[in-house]
N, CA, C and O of each residue as an XYZ file, in Angstrom:
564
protein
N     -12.647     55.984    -14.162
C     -13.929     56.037    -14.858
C     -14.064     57.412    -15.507
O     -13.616     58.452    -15.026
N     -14.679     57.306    -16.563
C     -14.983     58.764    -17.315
C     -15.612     59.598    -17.033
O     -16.571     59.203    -16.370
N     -15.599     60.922    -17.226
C     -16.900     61.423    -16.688
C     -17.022     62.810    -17.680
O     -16.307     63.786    -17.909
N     -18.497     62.258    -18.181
C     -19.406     63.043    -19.531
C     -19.919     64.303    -19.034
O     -20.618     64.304    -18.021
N     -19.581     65.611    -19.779
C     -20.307     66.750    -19.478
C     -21.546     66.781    -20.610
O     -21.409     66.678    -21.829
N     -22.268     66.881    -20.176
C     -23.190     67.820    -21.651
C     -23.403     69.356    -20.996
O     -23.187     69.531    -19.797
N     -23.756     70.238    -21.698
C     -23.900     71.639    -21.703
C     -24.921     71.951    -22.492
O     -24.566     71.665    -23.635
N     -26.630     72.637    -22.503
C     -27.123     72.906    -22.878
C     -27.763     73.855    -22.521
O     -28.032     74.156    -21.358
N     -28.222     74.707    -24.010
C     -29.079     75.718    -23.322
C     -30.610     75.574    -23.561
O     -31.230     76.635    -23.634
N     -31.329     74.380    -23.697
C     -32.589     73.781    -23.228
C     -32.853     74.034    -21.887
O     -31.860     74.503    -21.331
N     -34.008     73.874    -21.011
C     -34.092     73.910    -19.641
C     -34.478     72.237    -19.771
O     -35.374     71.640    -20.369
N     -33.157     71.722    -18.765
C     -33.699     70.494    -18.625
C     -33.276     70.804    -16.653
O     -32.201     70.361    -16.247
N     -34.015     71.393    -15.869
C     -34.534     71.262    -14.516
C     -34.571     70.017    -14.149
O     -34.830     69.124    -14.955
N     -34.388     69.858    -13.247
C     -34.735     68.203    -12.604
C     -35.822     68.771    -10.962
O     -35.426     68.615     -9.807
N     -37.040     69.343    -11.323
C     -37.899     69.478    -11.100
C     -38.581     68.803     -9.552
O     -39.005     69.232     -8.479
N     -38.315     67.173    -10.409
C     -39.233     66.123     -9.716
C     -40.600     66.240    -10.091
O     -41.261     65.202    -10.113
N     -41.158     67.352    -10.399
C     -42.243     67.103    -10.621
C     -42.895     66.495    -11.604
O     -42.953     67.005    -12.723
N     -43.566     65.131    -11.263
C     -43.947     64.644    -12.240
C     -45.782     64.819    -13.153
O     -46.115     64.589    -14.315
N     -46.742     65.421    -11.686
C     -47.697     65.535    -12.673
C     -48.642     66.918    -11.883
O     -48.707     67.202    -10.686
N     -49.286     67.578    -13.051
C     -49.362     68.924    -12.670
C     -50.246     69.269    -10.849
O     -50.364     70.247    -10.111
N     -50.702     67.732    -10.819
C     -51.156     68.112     -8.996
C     -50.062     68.092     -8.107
O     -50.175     68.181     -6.885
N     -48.599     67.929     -8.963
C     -47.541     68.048     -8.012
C     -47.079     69.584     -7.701
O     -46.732     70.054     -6.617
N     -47.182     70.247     -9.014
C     -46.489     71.570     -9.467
C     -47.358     72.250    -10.606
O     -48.555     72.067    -10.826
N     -46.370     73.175    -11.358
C     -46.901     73.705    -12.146
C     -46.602     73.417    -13.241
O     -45.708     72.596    -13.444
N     -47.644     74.351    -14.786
C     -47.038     73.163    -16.055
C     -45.666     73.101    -16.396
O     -45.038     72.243    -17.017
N     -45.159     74.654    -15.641
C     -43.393     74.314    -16.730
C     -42.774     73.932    -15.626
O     -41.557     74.107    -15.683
N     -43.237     73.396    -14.477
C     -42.126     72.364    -13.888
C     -42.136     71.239    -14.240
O     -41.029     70.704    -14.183
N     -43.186     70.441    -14.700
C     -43.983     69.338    -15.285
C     -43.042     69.565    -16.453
O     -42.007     68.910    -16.332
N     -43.117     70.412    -17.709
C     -42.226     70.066    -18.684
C     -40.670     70.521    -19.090
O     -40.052     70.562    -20.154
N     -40.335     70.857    -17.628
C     -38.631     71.066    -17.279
C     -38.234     70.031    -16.787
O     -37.010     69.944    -16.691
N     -39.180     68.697    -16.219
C     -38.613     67.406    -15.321
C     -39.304     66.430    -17.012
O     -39.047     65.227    -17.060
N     -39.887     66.888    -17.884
C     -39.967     65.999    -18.935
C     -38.803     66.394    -19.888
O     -38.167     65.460    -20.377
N     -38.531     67.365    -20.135
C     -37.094     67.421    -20.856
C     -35.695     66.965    -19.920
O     -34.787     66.435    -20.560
N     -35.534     67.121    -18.690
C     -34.864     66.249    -17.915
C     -34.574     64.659    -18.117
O     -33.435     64.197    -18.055
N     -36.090     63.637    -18.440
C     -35.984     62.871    -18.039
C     -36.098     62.310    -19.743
O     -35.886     61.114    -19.944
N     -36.432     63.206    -20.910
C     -36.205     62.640    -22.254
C     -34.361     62.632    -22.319
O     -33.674     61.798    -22.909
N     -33.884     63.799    -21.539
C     -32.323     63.594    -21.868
C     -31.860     62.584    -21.397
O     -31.377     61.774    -22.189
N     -31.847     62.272    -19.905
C     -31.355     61.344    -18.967
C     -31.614     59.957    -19.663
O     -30.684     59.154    -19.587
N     -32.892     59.518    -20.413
C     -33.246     58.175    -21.159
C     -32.428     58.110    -22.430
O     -32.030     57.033    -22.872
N     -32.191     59.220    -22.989
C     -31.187     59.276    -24.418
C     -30.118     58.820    -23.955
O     -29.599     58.009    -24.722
N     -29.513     59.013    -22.933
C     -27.930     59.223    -22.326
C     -28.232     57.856    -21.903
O     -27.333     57.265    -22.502
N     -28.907     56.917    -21.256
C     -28.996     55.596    -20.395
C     -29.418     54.564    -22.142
O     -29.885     53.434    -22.007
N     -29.260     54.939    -23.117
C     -30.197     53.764    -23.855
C     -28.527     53.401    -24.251
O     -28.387     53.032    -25.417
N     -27.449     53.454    -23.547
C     -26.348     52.179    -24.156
C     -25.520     52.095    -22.872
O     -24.482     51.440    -22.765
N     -26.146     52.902    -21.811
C     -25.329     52.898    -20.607
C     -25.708     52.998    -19.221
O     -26.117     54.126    -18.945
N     -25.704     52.222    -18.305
C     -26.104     52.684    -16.683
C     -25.553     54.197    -16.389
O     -24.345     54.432    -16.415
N     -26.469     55.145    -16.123
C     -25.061     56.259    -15.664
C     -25.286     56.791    -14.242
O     -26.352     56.998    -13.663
N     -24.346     56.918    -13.928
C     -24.067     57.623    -12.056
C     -23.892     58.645    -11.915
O     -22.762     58.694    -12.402
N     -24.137     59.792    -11.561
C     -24.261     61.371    -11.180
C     -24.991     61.758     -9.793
O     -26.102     61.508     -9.325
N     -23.537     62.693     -9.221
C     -23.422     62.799     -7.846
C     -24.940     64.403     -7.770
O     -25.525     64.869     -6.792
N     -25.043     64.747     -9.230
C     -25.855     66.033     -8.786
C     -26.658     66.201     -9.806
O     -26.041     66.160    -10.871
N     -28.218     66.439     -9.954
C     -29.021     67.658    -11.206
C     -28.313     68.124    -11.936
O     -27.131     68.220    -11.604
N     -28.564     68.403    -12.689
C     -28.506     69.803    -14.015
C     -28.031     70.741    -12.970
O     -28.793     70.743    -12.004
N     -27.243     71.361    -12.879
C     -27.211     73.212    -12.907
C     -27.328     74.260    -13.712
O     -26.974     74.237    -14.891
N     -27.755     75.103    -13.221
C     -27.940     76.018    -14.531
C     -27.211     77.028    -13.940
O     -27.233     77.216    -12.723
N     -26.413     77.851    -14.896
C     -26.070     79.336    -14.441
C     -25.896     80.201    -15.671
O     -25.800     79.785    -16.826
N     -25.873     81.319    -15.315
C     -25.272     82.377    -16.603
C     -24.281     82.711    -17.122
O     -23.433     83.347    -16.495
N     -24.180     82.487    -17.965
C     -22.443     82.479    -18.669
C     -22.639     83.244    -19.859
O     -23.660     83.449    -20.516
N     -21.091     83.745    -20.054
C     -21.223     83.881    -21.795
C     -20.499     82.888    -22.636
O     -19.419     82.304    -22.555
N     -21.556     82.915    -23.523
C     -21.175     81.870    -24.510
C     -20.309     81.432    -25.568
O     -20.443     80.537    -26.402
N     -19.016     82.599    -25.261
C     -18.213     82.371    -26.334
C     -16.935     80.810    -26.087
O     -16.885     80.356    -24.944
N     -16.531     80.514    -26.575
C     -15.614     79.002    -26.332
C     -16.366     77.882    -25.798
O     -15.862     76.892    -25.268
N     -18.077     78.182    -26.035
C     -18.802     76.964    -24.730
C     -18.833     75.982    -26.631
O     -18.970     74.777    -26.418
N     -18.783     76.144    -27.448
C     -18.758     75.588    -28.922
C     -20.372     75.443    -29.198
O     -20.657     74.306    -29.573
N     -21.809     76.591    -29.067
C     -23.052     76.208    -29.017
C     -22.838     77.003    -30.748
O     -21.911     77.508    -31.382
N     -24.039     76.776    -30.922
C     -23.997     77.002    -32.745
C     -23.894     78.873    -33.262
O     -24.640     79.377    -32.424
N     -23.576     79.594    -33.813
C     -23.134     80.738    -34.323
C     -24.509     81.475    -34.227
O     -24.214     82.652    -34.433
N     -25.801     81.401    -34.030
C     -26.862     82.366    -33.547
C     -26.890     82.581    -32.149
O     -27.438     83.614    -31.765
N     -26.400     81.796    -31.300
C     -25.956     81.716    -30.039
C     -25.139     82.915    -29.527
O     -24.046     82.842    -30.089
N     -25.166     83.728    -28.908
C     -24.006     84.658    -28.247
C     -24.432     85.436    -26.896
O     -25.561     85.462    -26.405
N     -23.278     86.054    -26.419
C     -23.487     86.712    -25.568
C     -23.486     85.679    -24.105
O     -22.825     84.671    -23.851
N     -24.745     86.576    -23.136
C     -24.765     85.817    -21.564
C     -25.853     85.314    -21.833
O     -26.819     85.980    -22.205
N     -25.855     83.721    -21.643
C     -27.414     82.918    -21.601
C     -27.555     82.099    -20.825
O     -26.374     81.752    -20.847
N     -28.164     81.188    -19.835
C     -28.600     80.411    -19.041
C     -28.179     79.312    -19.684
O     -28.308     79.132    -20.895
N     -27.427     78.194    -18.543
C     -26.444     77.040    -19.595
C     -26.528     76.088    -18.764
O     -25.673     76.073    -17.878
N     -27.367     75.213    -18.776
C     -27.652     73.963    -17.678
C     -26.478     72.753    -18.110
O     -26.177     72.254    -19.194
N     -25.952     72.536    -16.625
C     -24.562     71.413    -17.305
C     -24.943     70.351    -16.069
O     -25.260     70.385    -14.880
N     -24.683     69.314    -17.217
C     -24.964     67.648    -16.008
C     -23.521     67.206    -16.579
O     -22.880     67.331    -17.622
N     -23.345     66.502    -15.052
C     -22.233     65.150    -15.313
C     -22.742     64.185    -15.036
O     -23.737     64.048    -14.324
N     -22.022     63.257    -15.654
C     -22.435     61.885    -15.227
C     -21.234     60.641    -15.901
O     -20.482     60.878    -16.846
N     -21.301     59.380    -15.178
C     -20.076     58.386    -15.165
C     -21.209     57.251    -16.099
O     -22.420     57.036    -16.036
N     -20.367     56.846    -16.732
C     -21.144     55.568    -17.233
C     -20.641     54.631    -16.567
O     -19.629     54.815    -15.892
N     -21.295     53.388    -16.643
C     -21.136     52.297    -16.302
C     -19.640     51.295    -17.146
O     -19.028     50.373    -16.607
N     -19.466     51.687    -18.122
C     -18.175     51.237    -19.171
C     -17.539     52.364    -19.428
O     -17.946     53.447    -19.009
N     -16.444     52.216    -20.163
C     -15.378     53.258    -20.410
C     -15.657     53.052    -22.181
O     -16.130     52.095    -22.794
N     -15.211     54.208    -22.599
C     -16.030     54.525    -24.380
C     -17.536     53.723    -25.292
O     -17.887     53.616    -26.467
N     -17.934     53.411    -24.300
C     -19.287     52.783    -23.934
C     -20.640     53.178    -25.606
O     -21.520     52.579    -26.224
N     -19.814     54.818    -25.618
C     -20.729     55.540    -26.384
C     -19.821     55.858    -28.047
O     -20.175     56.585    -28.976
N     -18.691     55.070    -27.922
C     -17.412     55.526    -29.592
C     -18.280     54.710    -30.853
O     -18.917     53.656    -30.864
N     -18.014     55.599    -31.754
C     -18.260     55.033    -32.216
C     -17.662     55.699    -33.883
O     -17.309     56.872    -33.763
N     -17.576     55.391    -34.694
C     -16.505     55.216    -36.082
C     -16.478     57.185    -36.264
O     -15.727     57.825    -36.999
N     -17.174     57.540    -35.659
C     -17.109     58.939    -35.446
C     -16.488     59.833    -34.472
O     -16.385     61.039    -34.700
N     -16.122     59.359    -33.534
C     -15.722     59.652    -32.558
C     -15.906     58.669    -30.955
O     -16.473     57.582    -30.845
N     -15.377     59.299    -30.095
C     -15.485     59.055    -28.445
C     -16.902     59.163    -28.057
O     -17.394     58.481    -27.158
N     -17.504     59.972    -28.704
C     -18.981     60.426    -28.193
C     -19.895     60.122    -29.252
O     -21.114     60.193    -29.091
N     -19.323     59.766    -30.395
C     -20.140     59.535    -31.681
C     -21.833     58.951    -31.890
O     -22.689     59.195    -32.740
N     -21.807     57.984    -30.536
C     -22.753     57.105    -30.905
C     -24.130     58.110    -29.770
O     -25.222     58.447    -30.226
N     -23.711     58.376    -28.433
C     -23.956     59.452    -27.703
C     -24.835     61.079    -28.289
O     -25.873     61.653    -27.958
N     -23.488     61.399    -29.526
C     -24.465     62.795    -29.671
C     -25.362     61.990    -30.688
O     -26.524     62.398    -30.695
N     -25.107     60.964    -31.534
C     -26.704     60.506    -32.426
C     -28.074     60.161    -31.668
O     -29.245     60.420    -31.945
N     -27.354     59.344    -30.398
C     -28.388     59.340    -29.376
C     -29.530     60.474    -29.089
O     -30.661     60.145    -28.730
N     -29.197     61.642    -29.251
C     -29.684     62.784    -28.523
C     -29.778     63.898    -29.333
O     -30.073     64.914    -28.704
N     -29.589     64.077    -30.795
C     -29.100     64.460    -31.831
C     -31.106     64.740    -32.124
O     -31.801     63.724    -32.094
N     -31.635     65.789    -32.317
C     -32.969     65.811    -33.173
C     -33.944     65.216    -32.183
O     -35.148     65.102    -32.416
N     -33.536     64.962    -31.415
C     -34.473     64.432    -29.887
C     -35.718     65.740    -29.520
O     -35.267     66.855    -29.262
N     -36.924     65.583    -29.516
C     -37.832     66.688    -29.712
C     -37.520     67.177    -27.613
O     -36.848     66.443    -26.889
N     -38.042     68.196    -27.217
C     -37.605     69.126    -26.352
C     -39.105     69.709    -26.335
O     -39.829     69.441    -27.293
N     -39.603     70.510    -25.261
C     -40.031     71.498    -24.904
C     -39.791     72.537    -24.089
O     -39.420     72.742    -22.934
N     -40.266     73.398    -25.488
C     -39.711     74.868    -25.152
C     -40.040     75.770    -24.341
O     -40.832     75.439    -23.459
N     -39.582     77.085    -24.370
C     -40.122     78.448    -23.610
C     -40.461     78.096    -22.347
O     -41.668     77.911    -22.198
N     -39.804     77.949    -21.423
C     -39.528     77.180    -19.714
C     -38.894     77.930    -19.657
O     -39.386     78.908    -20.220
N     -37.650     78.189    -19.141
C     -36.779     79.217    -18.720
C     -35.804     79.271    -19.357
O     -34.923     79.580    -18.554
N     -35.321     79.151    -20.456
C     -34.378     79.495    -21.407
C     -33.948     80.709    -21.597
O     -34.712     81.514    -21.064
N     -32.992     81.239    -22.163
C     -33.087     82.374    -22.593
C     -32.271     82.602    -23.667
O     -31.106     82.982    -23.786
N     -33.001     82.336    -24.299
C     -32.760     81.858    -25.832
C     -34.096     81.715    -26.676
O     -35.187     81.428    -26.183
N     -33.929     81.882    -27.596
C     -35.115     81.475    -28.509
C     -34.868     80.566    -29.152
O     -34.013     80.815    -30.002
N     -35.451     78.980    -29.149
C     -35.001     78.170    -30.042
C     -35.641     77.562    -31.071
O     -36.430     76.636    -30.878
N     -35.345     78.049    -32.296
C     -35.473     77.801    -33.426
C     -36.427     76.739    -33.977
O     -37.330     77.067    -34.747
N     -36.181     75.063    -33.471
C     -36.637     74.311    -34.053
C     -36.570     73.222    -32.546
O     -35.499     73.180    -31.942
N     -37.744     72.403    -32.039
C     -38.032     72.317    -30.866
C     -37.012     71.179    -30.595
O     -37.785     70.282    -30.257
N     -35.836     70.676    -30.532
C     -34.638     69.711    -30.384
C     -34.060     69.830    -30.038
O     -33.637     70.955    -30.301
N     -33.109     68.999    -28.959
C     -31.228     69.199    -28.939
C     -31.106     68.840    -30.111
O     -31.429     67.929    -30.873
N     -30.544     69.802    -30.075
C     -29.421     70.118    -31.232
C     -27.870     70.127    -31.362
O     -27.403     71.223    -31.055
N     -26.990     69.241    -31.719
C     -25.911     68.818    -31.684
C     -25.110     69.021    -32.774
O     -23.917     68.730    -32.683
N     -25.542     69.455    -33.758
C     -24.481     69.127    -35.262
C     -24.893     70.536    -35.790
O     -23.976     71.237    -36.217
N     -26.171     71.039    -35.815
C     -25.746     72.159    -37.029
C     -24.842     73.501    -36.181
O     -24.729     73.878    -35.015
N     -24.329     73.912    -37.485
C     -23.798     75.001    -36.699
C     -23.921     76.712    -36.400
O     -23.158     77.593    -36.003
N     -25.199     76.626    -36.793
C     -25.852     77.615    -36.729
C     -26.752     77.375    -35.282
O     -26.888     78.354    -34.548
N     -27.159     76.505    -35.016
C     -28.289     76.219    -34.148
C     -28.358     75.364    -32.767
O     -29.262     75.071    -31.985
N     -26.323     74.988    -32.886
C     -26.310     74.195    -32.210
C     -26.946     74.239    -30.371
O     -26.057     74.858    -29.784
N     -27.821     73.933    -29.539
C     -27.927     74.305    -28.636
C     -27.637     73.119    -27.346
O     -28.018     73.103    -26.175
N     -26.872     72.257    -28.069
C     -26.138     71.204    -26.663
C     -24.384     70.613    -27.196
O     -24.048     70.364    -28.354
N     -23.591     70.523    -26.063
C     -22.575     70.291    -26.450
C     -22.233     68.957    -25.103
O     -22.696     68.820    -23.971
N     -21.455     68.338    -25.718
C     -21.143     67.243    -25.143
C     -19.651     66.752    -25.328
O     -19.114     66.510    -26.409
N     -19.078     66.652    -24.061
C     -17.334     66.039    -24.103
C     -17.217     65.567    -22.924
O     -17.936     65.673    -21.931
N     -16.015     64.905    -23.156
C     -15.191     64.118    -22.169
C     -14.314     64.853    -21.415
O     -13.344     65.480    -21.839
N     -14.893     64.701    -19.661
C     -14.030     65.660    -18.851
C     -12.283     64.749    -18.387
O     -12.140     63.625    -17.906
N     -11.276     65.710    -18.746
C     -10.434     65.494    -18.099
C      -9.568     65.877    -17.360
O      -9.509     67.107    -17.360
N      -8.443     65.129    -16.348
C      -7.952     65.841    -15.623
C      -8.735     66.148    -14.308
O      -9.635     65.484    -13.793
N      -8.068     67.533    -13.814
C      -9.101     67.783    -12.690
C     -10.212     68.796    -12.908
O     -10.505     69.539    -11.971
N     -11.016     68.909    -14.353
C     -12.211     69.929    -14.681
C     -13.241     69.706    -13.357
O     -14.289     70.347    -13.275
């Protein structure tokens, strides 16, 4: 079975918290950007993941995020298995149908990022701005 990384530098937290008598507001909208990604990623596929988002600090050079991007920034990475194998190909690629999925998808911002982002979306294609990346893990990654 396959298994999909995405890499972003959005805060998508998996919180749990769903309403502000649970928590506070930016846990409330770190478990809503969580759960807008997780529905982008499920609208052509069941998917299985042994863990949350992690986030850690990295630098960003070879992670492929868009050319305003640099340096050490906070980089939340999920895996997850789909239910089919190339589930998401499409005349564009392995992931083709996947990054359109999630491609301009609105986001909320200024949560714990550390980054300033531009225009409130994952962002997948430009390359100035790109702030999510998505591939196929292989081997033993």
């Amino acid at each position: 079975m396959e298994i999909i990384e995405i890499k972003t530098l959005v805060d998508i937290t998996d919180t749990g918290v769903r309403r502000l008598s649970q928590g506070t507001q930016q846990q409330v909208d770190q478990y809503k950007n969580w759960t807008t990604l997780k529905q982008c990623v499920e609208l052509r596929s069941v998917v299985n993941y042994d863990f949350a988002p992690s986030v850690d600090s990295v630098d960003l050079k070879n992670l492929n995020f868009g050319k305003n991007y640099r340096g050490k920034h906070r980089v939340w990475t999920w895996r997850f298995r789909p239910d089919r194998e190339m589930v998401y190909a499409d005349g564009s690629g392995d992931l083709g149908a996947l990054v359109s999925d999630i491609d301009q998808v609105p986001i909320i911002q200024n949560l714990s990022e550390s980054i300033n982002i531009d225009k409130p979306v994952f962002n997948l294609l430009d390359p100035d701005f790109k702030n999510t990346t998505i591939r196929i893990i292989t081997g033993n990654e």
